[in-house]
N, C-alpha and C positions, 0 to 999 in steps of 0.2 A: 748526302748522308753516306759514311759508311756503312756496306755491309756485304753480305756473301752473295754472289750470283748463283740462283739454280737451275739454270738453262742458259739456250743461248751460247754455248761452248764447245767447239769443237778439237779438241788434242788427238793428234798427229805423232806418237811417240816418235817415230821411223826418224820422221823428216825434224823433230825436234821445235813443230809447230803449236801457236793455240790461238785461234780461228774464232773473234770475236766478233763475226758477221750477226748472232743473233742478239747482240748488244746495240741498242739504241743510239746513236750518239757518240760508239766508241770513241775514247779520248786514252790512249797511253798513259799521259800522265797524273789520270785517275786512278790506272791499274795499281794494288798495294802492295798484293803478294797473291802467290798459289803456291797453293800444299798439295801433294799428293797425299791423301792420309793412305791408303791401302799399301802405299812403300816405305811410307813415314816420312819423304822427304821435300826438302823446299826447291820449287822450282822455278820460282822467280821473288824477289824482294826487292821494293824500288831502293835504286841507291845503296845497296848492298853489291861489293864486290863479288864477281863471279857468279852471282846469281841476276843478271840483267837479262837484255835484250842484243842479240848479234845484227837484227835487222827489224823491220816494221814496213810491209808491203800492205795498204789500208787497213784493214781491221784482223789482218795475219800478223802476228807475233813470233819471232824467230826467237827462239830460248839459248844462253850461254851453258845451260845445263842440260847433260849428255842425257838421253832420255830415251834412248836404243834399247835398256832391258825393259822397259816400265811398258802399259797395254791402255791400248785407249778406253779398254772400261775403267779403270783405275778412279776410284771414288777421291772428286780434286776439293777442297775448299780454297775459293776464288775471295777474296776482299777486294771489294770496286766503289769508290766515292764518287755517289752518280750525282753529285752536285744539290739535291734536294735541302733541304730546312727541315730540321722535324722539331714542331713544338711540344713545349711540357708537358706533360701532360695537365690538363683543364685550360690552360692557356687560351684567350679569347680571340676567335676566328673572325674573319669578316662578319659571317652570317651571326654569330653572336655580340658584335657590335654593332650590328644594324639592329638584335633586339633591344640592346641598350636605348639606342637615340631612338624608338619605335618608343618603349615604356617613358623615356622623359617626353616625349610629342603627347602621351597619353595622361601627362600628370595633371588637375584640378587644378586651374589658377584664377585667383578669385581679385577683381582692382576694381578700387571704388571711382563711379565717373559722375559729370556733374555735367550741366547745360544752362540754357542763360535765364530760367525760370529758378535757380538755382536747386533746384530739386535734388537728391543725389539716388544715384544707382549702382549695383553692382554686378561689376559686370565678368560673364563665368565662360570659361573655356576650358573647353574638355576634348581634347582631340581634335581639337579645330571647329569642333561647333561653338558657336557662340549663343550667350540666352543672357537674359538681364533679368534681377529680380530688383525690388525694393530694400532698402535696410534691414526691413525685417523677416528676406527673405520667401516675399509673396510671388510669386512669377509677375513681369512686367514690361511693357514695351521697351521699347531703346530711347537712349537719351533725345530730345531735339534738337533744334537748331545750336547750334554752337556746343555740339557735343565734345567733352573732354577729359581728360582723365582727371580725379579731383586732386590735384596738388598738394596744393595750398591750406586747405581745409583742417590737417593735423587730424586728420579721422584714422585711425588705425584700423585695418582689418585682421583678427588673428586666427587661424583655425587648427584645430587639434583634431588627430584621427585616433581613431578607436576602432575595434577589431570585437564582432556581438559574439558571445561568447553562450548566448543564449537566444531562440526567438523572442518576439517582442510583436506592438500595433507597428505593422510598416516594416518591418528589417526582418530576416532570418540570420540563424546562427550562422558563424562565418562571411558576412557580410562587414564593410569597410562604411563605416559615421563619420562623419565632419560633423565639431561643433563649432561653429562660426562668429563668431562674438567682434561686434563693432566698438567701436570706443572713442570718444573727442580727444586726440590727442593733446588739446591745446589746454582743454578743459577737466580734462580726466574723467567726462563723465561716461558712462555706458550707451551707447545711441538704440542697440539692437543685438540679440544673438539668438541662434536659432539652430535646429537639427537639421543635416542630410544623410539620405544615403546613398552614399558613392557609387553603389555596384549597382541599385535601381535607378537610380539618377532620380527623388524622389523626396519632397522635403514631407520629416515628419516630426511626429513628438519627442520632446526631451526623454530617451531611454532609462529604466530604471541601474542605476548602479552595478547592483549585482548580475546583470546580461551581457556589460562589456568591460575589456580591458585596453589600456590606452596600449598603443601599439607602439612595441620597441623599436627604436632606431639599429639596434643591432638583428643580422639576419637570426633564423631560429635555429638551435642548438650552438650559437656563437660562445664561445668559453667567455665568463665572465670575469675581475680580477679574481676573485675567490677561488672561480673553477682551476685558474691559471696558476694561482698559487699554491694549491693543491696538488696539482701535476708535478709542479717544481719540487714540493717536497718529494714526493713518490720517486720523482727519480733521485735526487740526494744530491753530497756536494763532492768534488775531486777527495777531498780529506777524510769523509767517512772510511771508518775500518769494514774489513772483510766482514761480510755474516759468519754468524758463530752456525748456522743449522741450514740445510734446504729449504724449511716454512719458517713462519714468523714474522717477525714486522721488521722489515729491514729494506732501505732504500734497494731500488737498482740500482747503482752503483755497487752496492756492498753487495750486493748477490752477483753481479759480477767478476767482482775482485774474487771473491771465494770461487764460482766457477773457473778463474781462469789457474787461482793455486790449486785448487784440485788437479787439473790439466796438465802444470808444471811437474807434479807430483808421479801421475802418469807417466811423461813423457822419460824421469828418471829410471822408474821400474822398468823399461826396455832394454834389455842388455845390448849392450854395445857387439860390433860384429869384430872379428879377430881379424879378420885381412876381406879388403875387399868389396863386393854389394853382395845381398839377398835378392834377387829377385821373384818379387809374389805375384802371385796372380789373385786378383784380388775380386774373382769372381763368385765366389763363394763357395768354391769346390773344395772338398777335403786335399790339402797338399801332403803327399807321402814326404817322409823325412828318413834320412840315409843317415845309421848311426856303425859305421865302420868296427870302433871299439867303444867297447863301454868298460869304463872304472869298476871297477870290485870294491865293493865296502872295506870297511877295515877286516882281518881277520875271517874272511871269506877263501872258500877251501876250492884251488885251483884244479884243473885236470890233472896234474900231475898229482895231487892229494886225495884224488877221488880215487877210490879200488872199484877193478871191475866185479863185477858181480857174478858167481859161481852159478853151477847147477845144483841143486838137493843132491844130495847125496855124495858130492862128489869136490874134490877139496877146489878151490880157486887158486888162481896164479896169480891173485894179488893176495898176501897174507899180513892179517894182521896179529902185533905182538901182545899180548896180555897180562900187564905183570901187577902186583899190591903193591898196597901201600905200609908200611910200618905200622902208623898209627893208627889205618883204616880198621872199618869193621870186619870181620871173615867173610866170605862168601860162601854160602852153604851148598853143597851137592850133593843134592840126593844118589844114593848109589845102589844096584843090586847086589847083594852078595851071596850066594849059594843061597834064591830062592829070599832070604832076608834081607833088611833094609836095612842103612844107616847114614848118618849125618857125616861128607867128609869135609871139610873145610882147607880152602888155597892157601898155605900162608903167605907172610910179606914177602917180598922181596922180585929177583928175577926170574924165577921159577920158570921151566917151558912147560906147558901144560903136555905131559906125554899118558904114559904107563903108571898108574900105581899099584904098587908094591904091598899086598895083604899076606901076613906069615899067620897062617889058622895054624891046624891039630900039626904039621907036620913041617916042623924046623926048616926054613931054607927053601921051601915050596913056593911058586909066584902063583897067583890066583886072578883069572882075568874080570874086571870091575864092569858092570855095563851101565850103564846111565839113561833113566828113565830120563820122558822129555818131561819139561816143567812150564807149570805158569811162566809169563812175560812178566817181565818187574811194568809197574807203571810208567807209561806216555812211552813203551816202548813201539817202536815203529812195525806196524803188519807190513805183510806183502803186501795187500792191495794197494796200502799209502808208500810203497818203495816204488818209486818212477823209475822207470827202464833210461839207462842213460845212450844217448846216440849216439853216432861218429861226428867226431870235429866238423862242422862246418853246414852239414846236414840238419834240420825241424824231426825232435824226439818225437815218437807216436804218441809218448803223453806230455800234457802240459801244464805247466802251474800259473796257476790268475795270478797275479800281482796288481795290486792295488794301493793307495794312499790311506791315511788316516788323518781326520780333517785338523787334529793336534800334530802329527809329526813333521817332522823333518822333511823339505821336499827333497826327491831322490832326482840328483844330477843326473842328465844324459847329453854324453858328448855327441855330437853330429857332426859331419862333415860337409861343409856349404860351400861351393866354388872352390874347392882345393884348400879353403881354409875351416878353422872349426870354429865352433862355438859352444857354448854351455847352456843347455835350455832342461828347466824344469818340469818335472811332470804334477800336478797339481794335485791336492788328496781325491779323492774319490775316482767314481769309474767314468770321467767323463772321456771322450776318442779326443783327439789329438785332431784338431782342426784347422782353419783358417789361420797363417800367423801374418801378424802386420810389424813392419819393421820400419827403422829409419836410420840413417847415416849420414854421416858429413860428408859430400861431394868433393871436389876440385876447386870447385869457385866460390864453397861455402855456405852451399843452397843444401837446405834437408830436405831428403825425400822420404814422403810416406803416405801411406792410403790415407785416406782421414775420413770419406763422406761416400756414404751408400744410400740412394734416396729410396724415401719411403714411397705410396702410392697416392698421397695428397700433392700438390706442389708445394714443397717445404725450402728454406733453408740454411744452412747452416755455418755458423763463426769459425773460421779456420783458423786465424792470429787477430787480436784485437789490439795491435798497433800497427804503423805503417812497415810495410814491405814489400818486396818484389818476387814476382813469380816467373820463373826459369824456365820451365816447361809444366805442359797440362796434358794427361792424360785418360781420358772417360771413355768407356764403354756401355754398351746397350745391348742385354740378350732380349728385349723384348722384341714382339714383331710391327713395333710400330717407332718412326722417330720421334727423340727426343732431342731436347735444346738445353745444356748446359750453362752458365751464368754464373760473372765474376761480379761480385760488388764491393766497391769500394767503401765497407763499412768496420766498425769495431764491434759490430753486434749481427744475431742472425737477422738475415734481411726477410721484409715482411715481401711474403711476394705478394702480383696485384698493386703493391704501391711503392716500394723502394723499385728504382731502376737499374738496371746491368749495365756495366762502363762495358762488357764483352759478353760476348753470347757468340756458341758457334754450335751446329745441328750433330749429332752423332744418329746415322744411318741406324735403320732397327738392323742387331745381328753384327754389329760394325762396332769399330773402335776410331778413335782420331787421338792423333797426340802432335801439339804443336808448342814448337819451341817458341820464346820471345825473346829472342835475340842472345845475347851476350849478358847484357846489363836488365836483362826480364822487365817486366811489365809493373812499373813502380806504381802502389797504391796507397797514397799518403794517410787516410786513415786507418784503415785494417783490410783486414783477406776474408772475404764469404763466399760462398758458394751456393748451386742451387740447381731444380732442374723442370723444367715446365715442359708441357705435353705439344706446346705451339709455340710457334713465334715469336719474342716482343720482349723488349728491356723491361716490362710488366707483366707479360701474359704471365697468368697464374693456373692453366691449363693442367687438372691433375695428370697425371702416370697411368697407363693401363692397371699395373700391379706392385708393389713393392721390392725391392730387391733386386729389381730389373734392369738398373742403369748406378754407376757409379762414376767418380775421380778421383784420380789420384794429380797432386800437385809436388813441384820441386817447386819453394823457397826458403826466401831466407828473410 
């Protein structure tokens, strides 16, 4: 059987060794592969150039891969086919074929015998005891002289079981009946029939109706045709359409097809990346994103359009010009004049708002005008709502929230990722900017992307529901205990406990492994799932200490 060795290894980085003394049997060309996961790298692959063997001194392995920076703690995953068989599961063992031929030695076998008085008997075997009764089932000596089986006679013996489904004189509920019934074959007539009970070994009265039922030839909860054709519809036929809803009455097939367009639908809405990869971590930690510049709306008023802001009292060195309009309304100002009030009004045009000129009692006189302060016209701006502006490139002492509105427009923000950029949105409301998952087309045309974070049950989950091949895997485990990740070859999520894993490999509690499959990945002709168990076993269904604690990510295609 293939699978990973957890002991029994010893590597040698220096010398470029791995010291397979604490292996059984060592055989080379059992050895499949080792990975270092703590380096990420392969260090041996049978039949893989450059990743072989330079020598083999008994269960010492000399490596063609330079292993001088790498440390002999360095967490390795080893795959060794140690030659074993592992059956299916239920699959029937010796010990469960000896209970087979044990139960057929133990079945009630009933043959009619005859002697030269011609009398007949019947005669009973039950696990190898042997007993004779009468025709009519009285207990009886054995045949005499010239004892034989009755051939010839056309006598039929027929016996029907039944299972009491009630007490009764003579049987308790759950107890196993023969009704025995002789008959002249030749004659057709009735000779004898009579009651037993199997489990007392005890003949008794004909039981009443309603206490037993005749016992099915099929074992119990066996699906019946009806049960069977019932299933068949529930799942549905290739041609069924998509469900129209999440509930309702709709084949699986059709609640699949819908899950997997909604899916399709998803994978559209992921904006493409401008040059390059994203790399995410996909551990569930808030990732900070670096947004270099950011776009201006339209008709948004730049640094150079902003004026600085003066002191009270005292005029500013950024000025601004004030002029009417023609058709506009006046603007009234209030004015002092010797102790008296009055209404002066700006007219249109360019005017510079300076000195004006009041000719009272004394021709040719200038009179200076003071100007009381006045109400704010409406939604005009206080100080306390005038934000102090900063210096270029420095966080102002005050701030303004920005936020979405769950009808607007979402607001672009350019980011800078890997030297290239991207466009990602910020969503309405006040949600923080979290986890992002991405995915790209590679080189060889394998997409990569997170896809499956397990919960704290052993679950798992449909990654492509057609056949394909997986490039690379990589799962981590912040919990403190290990876990067992699982590839299955299905188009649906697999039921764990009863679907099996074509791959399973341990990720270290606190560790991560990431293993490549080759060039041409790891082809899985029905579909891609994934999964993750608490133990061992192409079935263990071993829950998780806690959720959120172990995930994969996969490269296919």
């Amino acid at each position: 059987m293939k699978k990973p060795l957890f002991g029994g290894v010893t590597f040698a980085p220096v010398d470029r060794t791995l010291d397979f003394s604490g292996v059984p049997g060592f055989d080379i060309r059992a050895l499949l592969a080792v990975v270092d996961l703590t380096q990420g790298a392969i260090l041996y692959a049978a039949g893989k150039p450059g990743l072989g063997y330079t020598a083999l001194a008994g269960s010492v392995v000399s490596l063609a891969v330079d292993t001088a920076e790498m440390a002999a703690s360095d967490k390795l995953l080893i795959l060794y086919d140690d030659g074993t068989d592992v059956l299916p599961a239920g699959a029937a063992t010796d010990a469960t074929l000896q209970l087979i031929l044990n139960a057929i030695k133990a079945q009630r076998v009933e043959t009619i015998w005859t002697d030269d008085t011609g009398a007949r008997f019947i005669r009973l075997d039950a696990s190898g005891v042997i007993s004779w009764t009468d025709v009519a089932g009285n207990p009886s000596s054995a045949p005499g002289s010239g004892a034989r089986p009755d051939a010839d006679s056309g006598t039929v013996v027929s016996r029907y079981t039944y299972k009491a489904t009630a007490s009764g004189t003579g049987f308790a509920s759950g107890d196993f009946l023969d009704h025995v019934v002789v008959t002249d074959g030749d004659a057709g007539d009735l000779v004898s029939n009579f009651w037993v009970n199997v489990t007392a070994g005890t003949k008794i009265a004909a039981p009443s109706a309603a206490s037993i039922t005749p016992l099915s030839p099929l074992p119990e909860g066996a699906a019946t045709a009806l049960n069977q054709a019932q299933v068949i519809a529930g799942l549905g036929a290739p041609v069924d359409a998509a469900a129209t809803a999440d509930s309702g009455t709709f084949s699986l097939i059709g609640l699949v097809k819908r899950g997997l367009g909604n899916w399709t639908t998803l994978l559209a809405r992921i904006p493409a990346l401008v040059s390059g990869r994203m790399p995410v971590d996909g551990s569930g930690v808030i990732q900070p994103i670096s947004a270099a510049a950011l776009p201006l709306p339209a008709g948004a008023a730049t640094a150079a359009k902003q004026p600085a802001l003066g002191t009270a009292g005292t005029p500013a060195a950024d000025v601004l010009t004030v002029q009417g309009s023609a058709s506009g309304t006046l603007l009234p100002v209030s004015a002092q004049l010797n102790g008296g009030t009055a209404t002066v009004f700006i007219a249109a045009g360019s005017n510079l708002m300076g000195k004006v000129g009041i000719d009272q009692t004394t021709p040719g006189t200038t009179n200076g005008v003071v100007v009381n302060s006045s109400a704010l016209p409406a939604g005009a701006a206080t100080a306390a709502k005038q934000p102090a502006l900063g210096t270029a490139g420095t966080p102002s002492a005050d701030v303004l929230t920005v936020q979405g509105a769950s009808t607007g427009q979402p607001l672009p923000v350019l980011a800078q990722l890997n030297g290239g950029t991207a466009t990602v949105f910020l969503a309405a409301g006040a949600q923080a900017v979290g986890s992002l998952v991405a995915s790209s087309t590679g080189a060889s045309g394998a997409t990569f992307g997170t896809y499956y974070t397990a919960s704290t049950a052993a679950a798992g989950q449909i990654i492509k529901g057609a056949a394909g091949n997986v490039f690379n895997l990589t799962a981590w485990n912040s919990d403190t205990a290990p876990v067992w990740v699982k590839l299955f070859n299905k188009g649906s999520a697999p039921t764990m406990g009863t679907d099996s894993a074509v791959w399973e490999a341990m990720v270290p509690a606190g560790g991560t492994i990431s293993v490549p499959f080759a060039d041409v990945g790891l082809s899985l002709g029905t579909g891609i799932a994934v999964g993750f168990s608490g133990a061992q076993g192409p079935t263990n269904a071993t829950a998780l200490n806690a959720a959120g604690k172990a995930g994969v990510s996969l490269a296919l295609k």
